[in-house]
N, C-alpha and C positions, 0 to 999 in steps of 0.2 A: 486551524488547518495545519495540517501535518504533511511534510514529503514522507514519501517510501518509494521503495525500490520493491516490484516484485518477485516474491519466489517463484511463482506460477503464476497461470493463467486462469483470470474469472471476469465474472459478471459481475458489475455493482451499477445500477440504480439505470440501467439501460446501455451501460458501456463498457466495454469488452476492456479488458487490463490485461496485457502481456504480459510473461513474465521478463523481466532483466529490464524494465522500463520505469520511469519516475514517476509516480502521479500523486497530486495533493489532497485528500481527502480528510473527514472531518479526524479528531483528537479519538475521538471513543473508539469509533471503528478502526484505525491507527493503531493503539494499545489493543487491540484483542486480536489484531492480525500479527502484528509483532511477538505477541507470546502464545502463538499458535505456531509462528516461524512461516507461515505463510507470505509474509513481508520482512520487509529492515527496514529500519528508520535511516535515513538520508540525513545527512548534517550539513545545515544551511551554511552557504558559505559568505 
């Protein structure tokens, strides 16, 4: 599982994702939203 930060606002798997907010979702989906720019990756602190 991966943090991100969203660009925008979507749906995944029944739940609504803000954009400017953290959420953890899996690795694969993660890397293809990141090089879509749809997301950023979060760096765990």
């Amino acid at each position: 599982m991966v943090k991100i930060k969203m660009n925008i606002q979507t749906a995944y798997r029944g739940e609504l994702l803000r954009a400017g907010k953290v959420y953890e979702i899996e690795e694969t989906t993660a890397k293809r939203w990141i090089a879509s720019k749809i997301a950023e990756q979060v760096e765990e602190e």
